[in-house]
matplotlib code that plots the C-alpha trace (Angstrom):
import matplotlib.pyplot as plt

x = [21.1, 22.4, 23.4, 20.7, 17.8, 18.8, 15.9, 16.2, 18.3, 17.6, 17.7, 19.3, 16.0, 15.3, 13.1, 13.1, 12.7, 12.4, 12.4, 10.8, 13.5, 11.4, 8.1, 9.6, 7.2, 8.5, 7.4, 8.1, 8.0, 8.0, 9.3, 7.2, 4.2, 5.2, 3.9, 1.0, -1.7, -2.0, -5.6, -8.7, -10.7, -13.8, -15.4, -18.5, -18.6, -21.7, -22.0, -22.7, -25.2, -24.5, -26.3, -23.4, -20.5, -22.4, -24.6, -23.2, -22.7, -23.1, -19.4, -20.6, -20.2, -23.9, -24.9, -23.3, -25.6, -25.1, -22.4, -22.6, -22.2, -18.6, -15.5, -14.0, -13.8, -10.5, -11.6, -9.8, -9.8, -7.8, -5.3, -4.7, -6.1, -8.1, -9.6, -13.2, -14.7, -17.7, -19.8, -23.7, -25.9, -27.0, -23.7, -22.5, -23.6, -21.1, -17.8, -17.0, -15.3, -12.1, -11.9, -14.2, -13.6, -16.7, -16.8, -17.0, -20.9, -19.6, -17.3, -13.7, -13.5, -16.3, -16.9, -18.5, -15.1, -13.3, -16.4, -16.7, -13.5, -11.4, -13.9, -13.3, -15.6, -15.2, -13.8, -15.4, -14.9, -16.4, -19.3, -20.1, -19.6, -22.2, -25.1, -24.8, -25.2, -28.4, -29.6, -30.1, -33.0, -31.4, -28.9, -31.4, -32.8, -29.7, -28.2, -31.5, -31.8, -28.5, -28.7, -31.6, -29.8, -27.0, -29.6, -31.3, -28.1, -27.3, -30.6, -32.3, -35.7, -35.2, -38.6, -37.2, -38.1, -35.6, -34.5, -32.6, -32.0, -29.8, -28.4, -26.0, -24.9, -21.9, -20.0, -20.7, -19.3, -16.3, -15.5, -11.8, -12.5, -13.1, -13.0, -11.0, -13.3, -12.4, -14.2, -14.6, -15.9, -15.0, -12.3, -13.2, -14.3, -15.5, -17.7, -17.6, -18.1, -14.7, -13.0, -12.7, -10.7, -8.1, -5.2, -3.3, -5.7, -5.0, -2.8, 0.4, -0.8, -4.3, -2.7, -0.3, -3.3, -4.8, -2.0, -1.8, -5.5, -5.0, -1.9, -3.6, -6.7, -4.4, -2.8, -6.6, -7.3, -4.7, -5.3, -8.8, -8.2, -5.4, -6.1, -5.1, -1.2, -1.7, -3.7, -3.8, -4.3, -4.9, -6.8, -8.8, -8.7, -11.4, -13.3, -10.5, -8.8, -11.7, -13.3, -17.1, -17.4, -15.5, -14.5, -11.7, -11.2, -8.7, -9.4, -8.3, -8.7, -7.8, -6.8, -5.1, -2.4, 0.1, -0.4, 1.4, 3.2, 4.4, 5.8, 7.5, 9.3, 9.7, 11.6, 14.1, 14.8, 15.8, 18.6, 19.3, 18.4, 19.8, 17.2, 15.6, 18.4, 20.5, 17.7, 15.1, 16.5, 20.4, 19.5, 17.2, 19.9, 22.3, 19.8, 19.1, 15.4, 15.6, 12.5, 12.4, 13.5, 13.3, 14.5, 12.8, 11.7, 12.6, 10.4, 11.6, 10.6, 9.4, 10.5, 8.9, 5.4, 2.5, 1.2, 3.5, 4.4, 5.7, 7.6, 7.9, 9.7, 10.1, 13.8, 13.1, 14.8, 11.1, 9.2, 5.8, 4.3, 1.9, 5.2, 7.4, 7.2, 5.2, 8.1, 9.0, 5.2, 5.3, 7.7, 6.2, 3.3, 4.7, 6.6, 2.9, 1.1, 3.4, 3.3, -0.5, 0.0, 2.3, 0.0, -3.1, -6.6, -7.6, -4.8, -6.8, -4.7, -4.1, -2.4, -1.1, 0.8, 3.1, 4.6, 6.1, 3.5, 2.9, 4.6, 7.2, 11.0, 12.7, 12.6, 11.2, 10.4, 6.9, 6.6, 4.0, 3.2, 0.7, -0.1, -1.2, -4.0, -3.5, -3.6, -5.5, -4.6, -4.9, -4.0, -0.9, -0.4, -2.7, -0.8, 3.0, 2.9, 5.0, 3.6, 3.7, 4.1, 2.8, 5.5, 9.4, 10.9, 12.7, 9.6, 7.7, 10.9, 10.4, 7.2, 6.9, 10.4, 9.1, 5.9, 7.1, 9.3, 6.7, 4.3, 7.1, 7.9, 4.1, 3.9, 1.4, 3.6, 5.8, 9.2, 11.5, 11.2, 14.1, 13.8, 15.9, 19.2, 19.3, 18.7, 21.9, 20.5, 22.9, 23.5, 22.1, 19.5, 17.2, 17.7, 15.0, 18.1, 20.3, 23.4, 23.9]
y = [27.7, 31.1, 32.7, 35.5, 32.2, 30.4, 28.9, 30.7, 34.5, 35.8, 39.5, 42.0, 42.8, 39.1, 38.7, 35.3, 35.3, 31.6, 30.0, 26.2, 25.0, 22.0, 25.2, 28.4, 29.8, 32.6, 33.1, 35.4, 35.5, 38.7, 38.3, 38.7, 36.8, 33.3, 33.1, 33.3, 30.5, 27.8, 27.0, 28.6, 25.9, 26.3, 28.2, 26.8, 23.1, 21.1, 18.1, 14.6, 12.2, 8.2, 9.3, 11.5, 8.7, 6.7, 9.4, 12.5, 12.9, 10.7, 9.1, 7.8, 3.9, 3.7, 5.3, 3.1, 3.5, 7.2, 7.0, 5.2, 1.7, 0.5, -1.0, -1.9, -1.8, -3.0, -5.0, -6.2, -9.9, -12.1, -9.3, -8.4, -6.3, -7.8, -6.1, -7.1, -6.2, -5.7, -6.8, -6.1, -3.9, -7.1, -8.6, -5.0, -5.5, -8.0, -6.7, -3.9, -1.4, 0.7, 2.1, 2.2, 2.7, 4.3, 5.9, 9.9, 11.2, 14.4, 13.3, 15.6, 13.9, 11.6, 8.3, 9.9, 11.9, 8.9, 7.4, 9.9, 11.1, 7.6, 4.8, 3.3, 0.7, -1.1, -4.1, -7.8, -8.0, -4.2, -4.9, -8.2, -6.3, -4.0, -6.9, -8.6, -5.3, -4.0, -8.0, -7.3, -5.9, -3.3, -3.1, -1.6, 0.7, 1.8, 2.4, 4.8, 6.7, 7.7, 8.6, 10.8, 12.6, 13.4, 14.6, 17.0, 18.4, 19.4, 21.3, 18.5, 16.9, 13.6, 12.5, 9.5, 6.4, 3.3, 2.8, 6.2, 6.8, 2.6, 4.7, 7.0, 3.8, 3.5, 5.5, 4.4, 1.2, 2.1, 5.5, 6.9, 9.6, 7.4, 8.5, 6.5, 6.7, 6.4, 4.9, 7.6, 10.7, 12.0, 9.9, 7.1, 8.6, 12.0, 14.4, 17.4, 18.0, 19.6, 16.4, 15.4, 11.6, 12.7, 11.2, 11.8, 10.6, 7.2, 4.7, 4.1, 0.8, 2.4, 4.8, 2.2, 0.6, 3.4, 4.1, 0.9, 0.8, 4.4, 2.7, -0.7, 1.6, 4.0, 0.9, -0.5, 2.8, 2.7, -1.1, -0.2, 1.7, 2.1, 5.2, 7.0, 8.3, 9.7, 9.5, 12.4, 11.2, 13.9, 14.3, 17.6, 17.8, 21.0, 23.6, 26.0, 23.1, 22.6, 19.5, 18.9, 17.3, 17.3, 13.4, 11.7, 11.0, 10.8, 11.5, 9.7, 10.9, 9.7, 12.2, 12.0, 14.6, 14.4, 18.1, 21.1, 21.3, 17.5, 19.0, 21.4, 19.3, 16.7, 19.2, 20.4, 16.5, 15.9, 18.4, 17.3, 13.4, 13.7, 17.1, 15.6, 14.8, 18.1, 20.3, 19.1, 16.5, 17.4, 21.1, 21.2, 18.8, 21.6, 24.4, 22.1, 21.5, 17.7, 17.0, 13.7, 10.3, 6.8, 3.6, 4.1, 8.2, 11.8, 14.7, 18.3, 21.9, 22.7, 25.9, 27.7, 26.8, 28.9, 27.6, 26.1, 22.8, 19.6, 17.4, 13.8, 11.8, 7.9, 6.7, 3.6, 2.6, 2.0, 4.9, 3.5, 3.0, -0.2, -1.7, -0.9, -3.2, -2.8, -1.9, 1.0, 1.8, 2.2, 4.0, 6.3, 6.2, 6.8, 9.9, 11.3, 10.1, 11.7, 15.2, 14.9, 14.3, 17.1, 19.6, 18.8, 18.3, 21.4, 22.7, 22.4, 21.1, 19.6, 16.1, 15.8, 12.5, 13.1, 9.8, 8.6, 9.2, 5.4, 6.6, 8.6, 7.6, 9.1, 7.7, 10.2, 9.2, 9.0, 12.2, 13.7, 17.4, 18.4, 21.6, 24.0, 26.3, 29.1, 31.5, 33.8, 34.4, 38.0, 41.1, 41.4, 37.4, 37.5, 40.5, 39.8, 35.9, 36.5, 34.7, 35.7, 33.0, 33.3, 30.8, 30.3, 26.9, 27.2, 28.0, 25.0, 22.9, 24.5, 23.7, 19.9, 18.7, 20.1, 18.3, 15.3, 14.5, 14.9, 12.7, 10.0, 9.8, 9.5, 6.1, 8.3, 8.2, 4.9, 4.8, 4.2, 7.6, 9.4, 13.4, 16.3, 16.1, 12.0, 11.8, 11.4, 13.1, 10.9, 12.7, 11.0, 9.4, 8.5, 6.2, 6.4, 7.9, 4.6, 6.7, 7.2]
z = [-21.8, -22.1, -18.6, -18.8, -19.4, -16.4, -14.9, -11.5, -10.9, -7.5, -8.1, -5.5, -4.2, -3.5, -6.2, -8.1, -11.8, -12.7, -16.5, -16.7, -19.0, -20.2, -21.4, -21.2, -18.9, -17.0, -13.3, -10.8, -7.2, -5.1, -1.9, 1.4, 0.2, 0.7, 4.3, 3.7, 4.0, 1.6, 2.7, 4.1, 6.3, 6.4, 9.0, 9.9, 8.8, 8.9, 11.4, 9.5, 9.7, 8.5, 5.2, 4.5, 4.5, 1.4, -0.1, -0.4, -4.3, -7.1, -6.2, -3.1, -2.3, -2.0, -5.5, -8.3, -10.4, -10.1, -13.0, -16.6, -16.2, -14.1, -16.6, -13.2, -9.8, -7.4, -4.0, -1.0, -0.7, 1.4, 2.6, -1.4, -4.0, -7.0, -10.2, -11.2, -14.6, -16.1, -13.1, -13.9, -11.5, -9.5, -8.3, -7.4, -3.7, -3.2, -3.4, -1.8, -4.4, -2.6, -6.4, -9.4, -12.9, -14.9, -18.5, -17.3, -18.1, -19.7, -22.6, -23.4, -26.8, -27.2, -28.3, -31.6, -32.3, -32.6, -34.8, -37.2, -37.5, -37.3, -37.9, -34.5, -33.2, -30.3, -29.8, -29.8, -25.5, -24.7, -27.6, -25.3, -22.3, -23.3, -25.0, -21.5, -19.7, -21.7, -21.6, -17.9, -16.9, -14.3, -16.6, -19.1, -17.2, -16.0, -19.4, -20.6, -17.0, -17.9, -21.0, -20.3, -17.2, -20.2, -22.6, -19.8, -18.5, -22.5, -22.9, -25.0, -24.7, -22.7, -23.7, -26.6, -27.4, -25.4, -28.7, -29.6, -25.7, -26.3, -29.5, -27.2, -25.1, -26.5, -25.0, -21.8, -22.7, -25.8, -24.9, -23.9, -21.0, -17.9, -14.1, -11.4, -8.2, -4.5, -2.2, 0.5, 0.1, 4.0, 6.4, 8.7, 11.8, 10.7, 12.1, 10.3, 6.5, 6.3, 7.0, 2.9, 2.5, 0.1, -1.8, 1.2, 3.9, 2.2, 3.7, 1.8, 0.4, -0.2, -1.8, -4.3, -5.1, -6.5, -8.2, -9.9, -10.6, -12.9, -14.5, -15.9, -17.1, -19.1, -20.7, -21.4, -23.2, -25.6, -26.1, -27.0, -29.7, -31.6, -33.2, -29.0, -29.2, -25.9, -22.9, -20.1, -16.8, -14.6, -10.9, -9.9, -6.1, -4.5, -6.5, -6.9, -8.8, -11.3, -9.3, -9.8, -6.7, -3.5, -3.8, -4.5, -8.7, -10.9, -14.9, -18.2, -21.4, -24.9, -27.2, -31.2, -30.3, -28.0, -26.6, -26.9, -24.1, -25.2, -28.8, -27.1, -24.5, -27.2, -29.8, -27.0, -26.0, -29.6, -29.1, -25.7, -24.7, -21.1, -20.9, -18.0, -15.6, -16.3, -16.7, -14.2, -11.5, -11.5, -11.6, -8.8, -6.7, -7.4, -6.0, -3.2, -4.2, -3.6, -1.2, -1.0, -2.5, -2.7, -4.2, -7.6, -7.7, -6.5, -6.1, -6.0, -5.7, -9.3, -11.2, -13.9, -13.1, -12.6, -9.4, -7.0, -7.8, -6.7, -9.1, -8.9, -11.3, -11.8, -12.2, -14.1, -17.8, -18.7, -19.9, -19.6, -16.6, -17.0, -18.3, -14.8, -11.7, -9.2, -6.8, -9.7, -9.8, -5.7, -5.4, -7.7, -5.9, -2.0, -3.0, -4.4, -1.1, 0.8, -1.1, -1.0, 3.0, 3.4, 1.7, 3.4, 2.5, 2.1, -0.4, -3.7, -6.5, -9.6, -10.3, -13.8, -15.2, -18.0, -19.6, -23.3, -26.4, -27.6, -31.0, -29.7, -31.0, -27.7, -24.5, -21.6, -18.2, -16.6, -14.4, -12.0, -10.7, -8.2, -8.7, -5.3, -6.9, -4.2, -6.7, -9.4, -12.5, -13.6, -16.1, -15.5, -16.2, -19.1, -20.9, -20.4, -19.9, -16.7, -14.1, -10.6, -8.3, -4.6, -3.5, -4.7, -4.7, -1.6, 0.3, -1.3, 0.0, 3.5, 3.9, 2.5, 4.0, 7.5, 7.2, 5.5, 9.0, 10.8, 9.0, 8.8, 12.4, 13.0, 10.3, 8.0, 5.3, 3.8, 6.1, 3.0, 2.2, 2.3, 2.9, 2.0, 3.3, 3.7, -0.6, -2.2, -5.2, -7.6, -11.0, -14.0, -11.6, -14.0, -16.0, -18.8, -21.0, -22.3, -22.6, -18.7]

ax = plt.figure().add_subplot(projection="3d")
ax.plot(x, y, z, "-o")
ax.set_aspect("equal")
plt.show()
C-alpha cells in the first residue's frame, strides 16, 4: 500500500486521516472532539409497573403471538440450554423461551422473491411445520390475525376471505429474513424505563448462548434453500441505530448476492490471501490498537469506518461459524459481550457479522463490528466521501480498555479475557489462511 494510502497519517496538526484498507473509505478525525459523550440518558425516565417487564412491545415474553408464528425458541433445562422447534401456540406456556426465533413481519427480500424469481419452495419439514400449525385452531387464527396486521400496515384492505389471508402464510413459515429475540426487554430488578437489558446486561453464558442460537439459525437458512450464497446477520441496538423497538434482536437475512462491500474485500484477498492478518489484525497490533483477546478471537480499535467501531475477529482455521466449536464460537462470543459491556446500554449501535460466502473459493475468517452511532452524517460526508469521525482509534482503545478492567475485576465480563497490554498480539494470529 503506497506510503501516501496508509491506513492511518497523523498530521502535524494532530489530525487523523484514516484509509479502511479492506473498503477504501476515508475517515477523518479532528482533534478536540473525542471527549465528548457517547450517550445522552435520558432525562426524565418513566417508573415501571410489572406490566412493563412482559408487555412492553410485541417482543415481550408475554406476547408470542405478537410475531408470525416461532421456528424456535432456546430454554434453560437442567442447568443447560436446549433448542425447541416448531412448538404450536398451546404448548408455548410451557417452556420458558431466553431466545426466540420468528420469521420478521416486514420482509428485506421476501419469500415471493425467491418464488418468482428462483422457483424455491420450501422444503418437506417447514411445509409440515406449517399443515400442523394452520391444523391447530390457535394456530389458525394466529396465522390470518397476522397476516391482516401485515396487510393494514402496507395500506391494503384487510377485509379478505381466510382463504387468501392462508395465501401469504408462507412466509411466515419458508421465508429467509428471521429475527433472533431476547427474552428481556428491561434488566432484572429495574425500576426505571431507561434501564434497557442489552447484549451487554447479559451474563457471559447468557450471552454464548445467544450467540450460538444466531449461528445454528444462519446455518438453517442456507440449508433451506439452496439458491442463498449469503446470509447477513446483523443486530440494530436503540433508535439512532435503526431499531424498531428498544428490545434486544438480532436480524438474518437471505440474500442472492454476496454484497458489495463483500466483492470488494473479496477482489483485494485474491491479490493478497494473508489480507486479514497484515492489513487488519497485525496492523492494528503494530499501532497498538489490540483491546482485548482471548484463546480463540481478538478485537481491536477499527480504522477506516464511519462510525467508531469495534472489530472482533475469530482466529479459527474454519471460516464458517456453525462449523467451529463451541469453545471457537465462545470465545467469539465473550470478546462481543464484553465490548457491548464496555460501551454501555445506552450507546446505540450496530452489530454486523461478516463470514465466508457459501460459494466463495477463498477462505476469510468470520468477523464482527459493532458500530457506535454517535454521529450524523452530513454535506460535507455526502459530497467528498470523507468521513469525519467523532472518535480516532486510540480514543476508542482508551475508553473500552479502561472499562473493560473494570468490568473484569467486578466478574461482569468472562475472566479469560485478556486486555490491552496482557494480549500477546501474535503475528499471523488467525489462522483462517492455510499458508501461515
Amino acid at each position: 500500500m503506497p506510503a501516501h494510502r496508509q491506513p492511518l497519517t497523523t498530521m502535524a496538526d494532530g489530525t487523523i486521516k484514516q484509509v479502511n484498507p479492506l473498503t477504501g473509505t476515508e475517515v477523518w478525525t479532528v482533534p478536540g472532539r473525542g471527549n465528548r459523550p457517547l450517550s445522552r440518558p435520558a432525562t426524565d425516565p418513566t417508573p415501571l409497573g410489572k406490566h412493563d417487564f412482559t408487555h412492553r412491545c410485541a417482543f415481550c415474553e408475554a406476547t408470542p403471538l405478537a410475531t408470525p408464528p416461532e421456528k424456535s425458541r432456546m430454554v434453560r433445562e437442567d442447568g443447560g440450554w436446549r433448542t425447541l422447534s416448531g412448538l404450536l401456540p398451546g404448548e408455548l406456556a410451557g417452556h420458558r423461551a431466553e431466545f426466540r426465533r420468528v420469521p420478521n413481519l416486514f420482509e428485506i427480500v421476501s419469500y415471493d422473491y425467491w418464488a418468482k424469481n428462483y422457483g424455491f419452495r420450501m422444503d418437506p419439514e417447514t411445509a409440515a411445520r406449517k399443515a400442523a400449525y394452520l391444523a391447530d385452531e390457535t394456530g389458525r387464527a394466529h396465522v390470518l390475525d397476522i397476516a391482516r396486521t401485515r396487510l393494514r400496515a402496507a395500506g391494503q384492505d384487510p377485509d379478505v376471505s381466510g382463504d387468501e389471508l392462508i395465501d401469504l402464510a408462507d412466509a411466515y413459515f419458508g421465508g429467509g429474513h428471521d429475527v433472533i429475540i431476547a427474552r428481556r426487554h428491561f434488566v432484572d430488578g429495574a425500576t426505571h424505563d431507561n434501564q434497557l437489558a442489552s447484549s451487554g446486561t447479559l451474563t457471559p453464558e447468557e450471552h454464548h448462548a445467544f450467540i450460538s442460537f444466531t449461528v445454528d439459525a444462519i446455518a438453517d437458512l442456507y440449508h433451506r434453500n439452496r439458491y442463498v450464497p449469503y446470509v447477513a446477520a446483523f443486530q440494530n441496538w436503540l433508535a439512532p441505530a435503526g431499531a424498531s423497538f428498544d428490545h434486544l434482536h438480532k436480524q438474518l437475512v437471505a440474500i442472492d448476492e454476496r454484497g458489495v462491500q463483500a466483492e470488494t474485500e473479496i477482489e483485494r484477498l485474491r491479490r493478497n490471501p494473508n489480507l486479514y492478518n497484515e492489513w487488519a489484525v497485525d496492523y492494528a497490533g503494530y499501532r497498538n490498537l489490540i483491546i482485548a483477546e482471548n484463546d480463540h478471537a481478538i478485537c481491536f480499535a477499527g480504522f477506516g469506518h464511519r462510525f467508531p467501531t469495534l472489530e472482533v475477529y475469530s482466529k479459527s482455521r474454519q471460516p464458517h461459524p456453525w462449523l467451529q466449536s463451541e469453545e471457537e464460537v465462545r470465545g467469539m462470543s465473550d470478546l462481543l459481550h464484553a465490548c457491548h459491556a464496555a460501551a454501555g446500554a445506552d450507546v446505540p449501535c450496530n452489530e454486523e457479522w461478516l463470514h465466508k460466502p457459501i460459494d466463495l473459493d477463498l477462505p476469510m475468517p468470520w468477523r464482527v463490528r459493532i458500530k457506535w452511532r454517535v454521529s450524523t452524517l452530513a454535506g460535507f460526508e455526502g459530497g467528498t466521501k470523507i468521513y469525519v469521525n467523532t472518535l480516532s482509534p486510540y480514543n476508542i482503545r482508551d475508553r473500552v480498555v479502561s472499562a473493560m478492567y473494570g468490568l473484569r475485576d467486578g466478574g461482569r465480563i468472562a475472566r479469560g479475557i485478556r486486555i490491552s497490554t496482557e494480549c500477546p498480539a501474535e503475528r499471523n494470529c488467525l489462522k483462517y489462511n492455510p499458508l501461515v
